[in-house]
N, C-alpha and C positions, 0 to 999 in steps of 0.2 A: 504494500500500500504506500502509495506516496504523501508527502504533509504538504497541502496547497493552505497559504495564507488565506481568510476569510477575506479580507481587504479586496483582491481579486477575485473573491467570488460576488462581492457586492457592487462590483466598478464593472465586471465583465461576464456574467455568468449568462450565457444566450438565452436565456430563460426567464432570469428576473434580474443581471446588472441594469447598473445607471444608464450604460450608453449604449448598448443592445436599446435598451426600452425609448431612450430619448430618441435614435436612428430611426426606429419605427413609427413613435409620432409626428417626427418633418414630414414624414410621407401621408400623413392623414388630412381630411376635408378639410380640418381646423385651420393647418397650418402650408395648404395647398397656393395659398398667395403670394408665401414667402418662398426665396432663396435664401439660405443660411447651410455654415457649416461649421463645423465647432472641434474645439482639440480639447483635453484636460490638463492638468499635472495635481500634485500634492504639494500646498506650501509646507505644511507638518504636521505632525500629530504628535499626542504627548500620553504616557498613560497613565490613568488616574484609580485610585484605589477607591470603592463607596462600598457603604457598609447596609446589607439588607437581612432583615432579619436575623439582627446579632451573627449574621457573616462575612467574608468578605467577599467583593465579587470584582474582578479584573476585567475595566473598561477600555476602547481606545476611542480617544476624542480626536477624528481625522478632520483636519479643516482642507476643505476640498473647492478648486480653482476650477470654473468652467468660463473657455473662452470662446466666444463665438462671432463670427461675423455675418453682418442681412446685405444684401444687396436690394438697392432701390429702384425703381425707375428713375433713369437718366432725365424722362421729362417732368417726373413729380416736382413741387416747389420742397423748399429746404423744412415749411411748417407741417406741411402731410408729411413727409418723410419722417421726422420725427416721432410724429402721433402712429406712423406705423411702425416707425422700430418700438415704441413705447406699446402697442398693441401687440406684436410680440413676445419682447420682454413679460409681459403680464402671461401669457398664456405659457411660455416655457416656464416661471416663477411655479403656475398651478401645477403644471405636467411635474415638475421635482418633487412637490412636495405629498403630490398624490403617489408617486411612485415611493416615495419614504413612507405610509404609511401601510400599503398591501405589502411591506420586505418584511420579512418574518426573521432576518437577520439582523436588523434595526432595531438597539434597547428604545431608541426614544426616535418618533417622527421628527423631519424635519421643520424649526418652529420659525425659524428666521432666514431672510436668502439677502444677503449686502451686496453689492456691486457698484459697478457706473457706466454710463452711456460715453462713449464716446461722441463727440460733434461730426458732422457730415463730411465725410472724408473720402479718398480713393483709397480702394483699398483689394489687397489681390485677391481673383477670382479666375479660375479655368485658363493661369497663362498670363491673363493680362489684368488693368486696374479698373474697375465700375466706382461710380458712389456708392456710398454705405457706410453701415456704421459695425464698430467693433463694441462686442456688450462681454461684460467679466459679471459673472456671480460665483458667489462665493458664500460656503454654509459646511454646518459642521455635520457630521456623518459620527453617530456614538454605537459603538458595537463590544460586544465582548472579544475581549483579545484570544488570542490559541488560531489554530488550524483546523481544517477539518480533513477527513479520511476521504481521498478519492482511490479508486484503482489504476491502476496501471494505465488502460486504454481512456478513460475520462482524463485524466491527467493531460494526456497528449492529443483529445480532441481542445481543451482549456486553452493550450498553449497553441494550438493553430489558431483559435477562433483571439488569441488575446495578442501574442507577438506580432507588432509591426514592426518593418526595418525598411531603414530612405535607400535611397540611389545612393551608389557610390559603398556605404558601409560593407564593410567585411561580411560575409554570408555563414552564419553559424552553423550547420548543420546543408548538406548536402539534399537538394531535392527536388519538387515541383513549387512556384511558386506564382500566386496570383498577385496582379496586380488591384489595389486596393486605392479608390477616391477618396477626397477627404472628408468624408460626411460616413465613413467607415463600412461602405458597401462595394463587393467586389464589381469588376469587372469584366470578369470573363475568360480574360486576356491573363497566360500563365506564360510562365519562363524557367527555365532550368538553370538552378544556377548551384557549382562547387563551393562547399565548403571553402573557405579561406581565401575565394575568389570577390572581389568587388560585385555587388548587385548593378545591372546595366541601368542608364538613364531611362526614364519615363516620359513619356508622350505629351502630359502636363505637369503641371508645377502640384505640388501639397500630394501628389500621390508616393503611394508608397506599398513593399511587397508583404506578404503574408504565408507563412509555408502550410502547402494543402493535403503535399503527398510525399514525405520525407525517403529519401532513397533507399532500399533494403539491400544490405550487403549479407550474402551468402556466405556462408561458413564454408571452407575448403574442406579437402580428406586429405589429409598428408599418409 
């Protein structure tokens, strides 16, 4: 059995992570008007001891960074543009915090989301630069710290469905590899690339590879 960190199961788990679930709602009615794509990172987490029913219970308090950019119409004026990144903004706000409260891995819902709007800016898109605006939120994620038990072959579908790697980067493992948009939906479009070999350039800018079908090396008979 191998020990996968909770953290990546709550940020990635195809089934109920953050950015699986948010990937799926850009593509809904709701948010059919917008163009947007979005990266993450972790600014830090710290772990905190609380004590429940004269025990104690090992918490981690992850404070978690979502970057995202909307693309506007070029002929909108700068006051609609606004009111529709700020139309937006509110409806990704509810999709987070509804998603914190169906995660069965979440001690406490999501109760707060900070950020800021960037002003009307060019900003890249598919290669080149559009208007639009750059939006950051940022909210804490509190879960019980430990691992959980995956097997052997869950393990290694995790790590397909969670490693991404740029152009150029070293190729870790030997094998089939899709190329990957930045809104985290494949492509189609795969490549073979060796171990220890640079990953070839991509066709647009923010994409990037994903391994689908890792090489299997045959044992000799000596």
């Amino acid at each position: 059995m191998i020990q996968i960190p909770i953290v990546r199961q709550i940020l990635l788990d195809p089934d109920s992570g953050l950015l699986p679930y948010l990937s799926e709602q850009l593509q809904t009615q709701s948010f059919s008007h917008f163009k947007a794509q979005f990266g993450f990172h972790v600014d830090e987490y710290c772990t905190q001891v609380t004590s429940n029913d004269d025990s104690s219970q090992i918490q981690t308090k992850l404070l978690f960074t979502l970057k995202l950019s909307i693309v506007v119409d070029s002929q909108t004026s700068s006051e609609d543009a606004t009111l529709h990144a700020l139309e937006f903004q509110e409806l990704l706000d509810a999709q987070i915090i509804r998603w914190s409260q169906d995660n069965e891995k979440l001690l406490k819902p999501i109760s707060e989301i900070k950020g800021a709007l960037s002003q009307l800016l060019e900003i890249p898109f598919h290669g080149g630069y559009v208007p639009g605006f750059e939006i950051t939120r940022q909210f804490y994620l509190i879960y019980t710290a430990g691992t959980a038990q995956l097997s052997q072959s869950d393990d290694q579908t995790l790590e397909a469905q969670s490693s991404l790697h740029s152009p150029g980067e070293r190729t870790p493992t030997s094998g089939q590899y899709e190329v990957i948009n930045s809104d985290g939906k494949g492509t189609g479009l795969e490549v073979t690339s060796t171990a220890g070999n640079p990953f070839p350039p991509t066709s647009e800018s923010d994409q990037s590879y994903r391994l689908v079908d890792p090489t299997k090396h045959k044992k000799s008979n000596k």
